[in-house]
N, C-alpha and C positions, 0 to 999 in steps of 0.2 A: 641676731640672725645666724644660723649655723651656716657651716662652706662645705658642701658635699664635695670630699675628698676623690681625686680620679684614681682608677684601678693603678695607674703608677707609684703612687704615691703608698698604697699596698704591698706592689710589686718589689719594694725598691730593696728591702732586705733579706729579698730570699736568692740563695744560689744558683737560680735556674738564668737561663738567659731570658730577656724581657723581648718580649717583638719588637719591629723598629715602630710600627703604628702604633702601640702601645706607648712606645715615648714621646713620641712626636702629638700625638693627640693628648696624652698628659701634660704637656709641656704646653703647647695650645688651650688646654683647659686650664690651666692653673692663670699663663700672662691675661686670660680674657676675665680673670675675676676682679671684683672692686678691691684697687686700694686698701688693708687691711692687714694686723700682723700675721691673720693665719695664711693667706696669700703669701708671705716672705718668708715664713716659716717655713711651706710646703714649698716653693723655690729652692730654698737654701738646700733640703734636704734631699731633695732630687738632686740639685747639681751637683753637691758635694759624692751621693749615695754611688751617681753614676760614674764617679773617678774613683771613689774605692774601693768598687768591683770591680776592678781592673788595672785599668779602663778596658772595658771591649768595644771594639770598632764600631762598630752596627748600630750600637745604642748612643756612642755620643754623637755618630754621625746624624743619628736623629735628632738628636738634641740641638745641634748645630742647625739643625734645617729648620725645625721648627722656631729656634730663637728668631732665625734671620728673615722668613716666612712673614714676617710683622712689615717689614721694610726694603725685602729685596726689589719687588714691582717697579720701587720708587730712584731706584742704583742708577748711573749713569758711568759709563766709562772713558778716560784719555787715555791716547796712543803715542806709544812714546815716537820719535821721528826713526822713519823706514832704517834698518841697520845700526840702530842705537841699542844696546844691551842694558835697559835699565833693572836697579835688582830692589826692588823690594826689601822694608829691611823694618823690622818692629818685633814686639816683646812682648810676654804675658802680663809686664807687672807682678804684681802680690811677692814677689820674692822676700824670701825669709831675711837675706843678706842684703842691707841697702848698700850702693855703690853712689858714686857720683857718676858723670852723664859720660861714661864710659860708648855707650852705642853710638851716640849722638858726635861726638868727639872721631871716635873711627870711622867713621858714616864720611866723615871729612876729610881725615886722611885720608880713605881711600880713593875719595872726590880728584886728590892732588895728584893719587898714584894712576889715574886715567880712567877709576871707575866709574857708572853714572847708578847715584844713590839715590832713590826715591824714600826718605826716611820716612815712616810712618808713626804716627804717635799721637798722644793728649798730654794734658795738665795728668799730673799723679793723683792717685787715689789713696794709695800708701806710703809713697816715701816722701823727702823734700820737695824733688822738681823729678818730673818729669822728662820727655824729651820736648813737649808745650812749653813747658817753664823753660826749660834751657833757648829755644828760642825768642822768651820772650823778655830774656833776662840780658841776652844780648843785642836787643836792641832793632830786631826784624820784624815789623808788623805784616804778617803774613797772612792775616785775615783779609787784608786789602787785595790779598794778592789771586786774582782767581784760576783755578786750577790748570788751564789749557795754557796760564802764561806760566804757571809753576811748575809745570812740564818743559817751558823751551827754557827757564833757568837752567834746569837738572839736565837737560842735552850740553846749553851752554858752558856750565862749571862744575857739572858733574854730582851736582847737589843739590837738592829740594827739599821740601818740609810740605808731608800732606796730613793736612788734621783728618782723624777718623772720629771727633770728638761727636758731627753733628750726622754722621755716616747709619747711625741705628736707632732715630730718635724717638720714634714706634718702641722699642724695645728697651731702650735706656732709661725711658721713664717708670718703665716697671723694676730694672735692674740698678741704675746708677746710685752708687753711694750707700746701698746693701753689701755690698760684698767685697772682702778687703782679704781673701786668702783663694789660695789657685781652688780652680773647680773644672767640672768637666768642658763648659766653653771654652778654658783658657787653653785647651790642647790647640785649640784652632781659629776661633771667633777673630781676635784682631787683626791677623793673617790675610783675612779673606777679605777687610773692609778699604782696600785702597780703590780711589778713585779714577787709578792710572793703572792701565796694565802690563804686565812685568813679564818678563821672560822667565826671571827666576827670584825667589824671595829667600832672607834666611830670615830664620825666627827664631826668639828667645823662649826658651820656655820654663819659669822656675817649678819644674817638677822632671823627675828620671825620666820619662815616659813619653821620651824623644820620638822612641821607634813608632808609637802609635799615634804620634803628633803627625808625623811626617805622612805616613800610610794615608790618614784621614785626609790629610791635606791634597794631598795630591787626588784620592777619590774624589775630591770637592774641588776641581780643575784646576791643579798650581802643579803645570807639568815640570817644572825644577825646584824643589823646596829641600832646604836643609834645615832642621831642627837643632839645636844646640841648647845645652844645659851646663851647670857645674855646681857642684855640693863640696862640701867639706866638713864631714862628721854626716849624723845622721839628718838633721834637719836642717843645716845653712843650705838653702837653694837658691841659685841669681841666674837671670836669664839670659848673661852675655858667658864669654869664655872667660875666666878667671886663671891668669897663670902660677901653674901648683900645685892647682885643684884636679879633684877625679873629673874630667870632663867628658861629654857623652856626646855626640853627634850624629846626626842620621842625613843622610844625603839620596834623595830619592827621583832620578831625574829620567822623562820616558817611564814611568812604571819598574825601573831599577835600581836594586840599591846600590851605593859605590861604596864598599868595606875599605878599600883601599885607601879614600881618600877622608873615611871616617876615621880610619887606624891612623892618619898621618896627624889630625887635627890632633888628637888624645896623645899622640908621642910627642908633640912639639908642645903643647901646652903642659906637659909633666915634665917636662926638658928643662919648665924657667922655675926661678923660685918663687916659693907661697910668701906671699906680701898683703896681707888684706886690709891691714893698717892703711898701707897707699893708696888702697884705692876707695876706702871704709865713707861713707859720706859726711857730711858734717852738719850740725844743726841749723846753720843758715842756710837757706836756699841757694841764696847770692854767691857766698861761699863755695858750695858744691861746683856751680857754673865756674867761677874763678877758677876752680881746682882745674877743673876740665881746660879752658882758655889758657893756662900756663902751661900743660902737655904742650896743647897745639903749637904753642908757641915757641915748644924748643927749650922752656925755660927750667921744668921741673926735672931735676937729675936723678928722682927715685924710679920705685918701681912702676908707679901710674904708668910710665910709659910702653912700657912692657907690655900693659892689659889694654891699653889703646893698642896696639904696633898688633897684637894677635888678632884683634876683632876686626879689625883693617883688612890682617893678611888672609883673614875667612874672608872678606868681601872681594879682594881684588881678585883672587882664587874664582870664584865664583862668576865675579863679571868680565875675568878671560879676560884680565891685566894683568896675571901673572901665573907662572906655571904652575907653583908647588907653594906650599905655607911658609917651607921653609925658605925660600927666595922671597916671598910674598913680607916675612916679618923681617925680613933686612932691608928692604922696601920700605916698608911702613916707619922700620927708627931713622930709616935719613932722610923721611920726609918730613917727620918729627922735631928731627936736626935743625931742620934748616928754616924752621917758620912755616913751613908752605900749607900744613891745614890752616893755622891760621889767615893766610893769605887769601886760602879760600872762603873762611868763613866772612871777612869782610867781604867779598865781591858778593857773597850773595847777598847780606846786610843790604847793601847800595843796590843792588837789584830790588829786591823788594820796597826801596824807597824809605829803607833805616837810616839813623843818624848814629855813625861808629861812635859817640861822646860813650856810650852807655856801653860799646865794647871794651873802648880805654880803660874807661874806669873800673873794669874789671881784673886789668890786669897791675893795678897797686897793690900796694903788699897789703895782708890782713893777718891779724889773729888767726890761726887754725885751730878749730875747736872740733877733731875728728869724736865721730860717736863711737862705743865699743862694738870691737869687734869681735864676735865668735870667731871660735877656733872646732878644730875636731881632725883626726885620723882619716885618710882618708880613705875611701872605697872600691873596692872591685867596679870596675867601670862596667859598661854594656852600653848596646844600641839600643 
């Protein structure tokens, strides 16, 4: 049986600008076809088409609306408690460069430094563990735990874990486990799937194209979003701050952008030294978590800590626990110091009704069996 093609899928390699109903209703035709590889085919090449011409605003904002058009109807939202600044805080995935649970890890220092982290995440789709994995690896069954009580945890100790795994199930059944490199949803789609709403979000994005992350984002109601990247050479891309690296950041809060506090991120991150060995992941999953659980703990004397202590000091920044980055990352290594993410990562454990045995055990010594890590020069930065 043949699959009449929608005029987008026509459209998708010429240099004109595409209408937005032209995507949106392409995008709309294609998820409403049967199961089939020309159906993933014509997917694949839309979303990839729509981020290598460009990306322009207009069309992946289509693209965006129309993916989540399947599932929004069915969205419910938690409020964080009156005068609580919770921030929002999750990743594109697909990055070129795997890391160990680098987001997830700072997510919790900053927990310690008086921020309130709404982490968002799933099980990975391309690397080890995920920020899912890393919670399930230490021992938090967090499925039990329902969302308006995972809310007054992340008031309480400053930390949360909200899956967005089951957030687009309309659409993930056309999309999941297709697609393993950034495309044009990833400017934005995961961003927008929290259950809890935030004042302010940052987001990981493994591709340069920060500035139109943020732009979209905020057109698509996240009145304080910071976008963040970091490469090294032409293809290593990872969606946290990497210290070394060319780092890019966009900060777009009220419809403005803050250069200032984008140029502070990018100077303080070229400030520390490139280490990607330290923070490179390792082939165990288990492993990877360990790695992470030893930062928090104050134990690991390399540079891992370094890339936890920056990712931190974007969030306490952010959630107005601290003034400047650079205050913000001397913050983060004497909370480092002293145990105290770790300390928070048990209270949440025990909140959600975990058994710390599977924390402990993470922190005996093991084999390190880091994966290689690319290298490259690195690049004229931008927003």
């Amino acid at each position: 049986m043949s699959t009449t093609a929608p005029l987008l899928v026509h459209k998708i390699n010429s240099p004109d600008e595409i209408a937005p109903e032209i995507v949106r209703d392409g995008i709309a035709h294609i998820l409403a076809l049967p199961e089939s590889h020309a159906r993933d085919a014509m997917l694949a090449s839309v979303l990839t088409g729509l981020l290598i011409r460009g990306p322009r605003l207009t069309e992946v904002e289509s693209a965006v609306l129309a993916a989540t058009a399947l599932d929004r109807p069915g969205w419910d939202f938690h409020q964080p408690p009156a005068g609580t600044r919770f921030v929002g805080y999750t990743g594109s995935g697909k990055k070129s460069f795997k890391t160990i649970n680098l987001s997830t890890a700072a997510a919790l220092v900053a927990a310690a430094g008086g921020a309130h982290i709404a982490k968002l995440g799933s099980r990975s789709a391309s690397s080890k563990t995920g920020s899912r994995d890393f919670i399930d690896l230490v021992g938090a069954p967090c499925d039990a735990v329902p969302h308006q009580e995972m809310v007054d945890i992340t008031a309480q100790i400053g930390f949360g874990f909200f899956s967005i795994e089951n957030r687009i199930p309309e659409f993930d059944r056309r999309y999941g486990g297709r697609f393993h490199a950034v495309h044009a949803l990833s400017l934005a789609l995961p961003a927008l799937l929290s259950p809890v709403s935030c004042p302010a979000y940052v987001y990981g994005l493994a591709h340069p194209a920060v500035t139109v992350s943020a732009r979209l984002l905020s057109r698509l109601g996240l009145l304080d979003v910071t976008v963040v990247n970091s490469s090294t050479g032409r293809t290593v891309q990872a969606d946290e701050l990497l210290p070394g690296s060319t780092v890019r950041a966009c900060r777009i809060s009220a419809g403005a952008e803050n250069v200032p506090f984008q140029n502070e991120v990018h100077n303080r991150a070229a400030a520390m030294p490139l280490d990607l060995a330290s923070v490179t992941q390792h082939e165990e999953p288990r492993e990877n978590v360990a790695a992470a659980v030893r930062v928090l703990a104050g134990q690991d004397t390399g540079r891992a800590r370094d890339a936890v202590a920056l990712n931190a000091a974007l969030l306490l920044v952010i959630s107005e626990a601290a003034p400047t980055i650079q205050t913000a990352i001397s913050e983060a290594l004497a909370i480092i110091e002293a145990g105290a993410g770790l300390d928070t990562l048990k209270k949440f454990v025990r909140l959600t009704g975990g058994d710390l045995h599977q924390l402990r055990s993470l922190r005996r010594p093991t084999l390190r069996s880091p994966l290689h890590a690319a290298s490259g020069a690195k690049e004229p930065t931008s927003c």
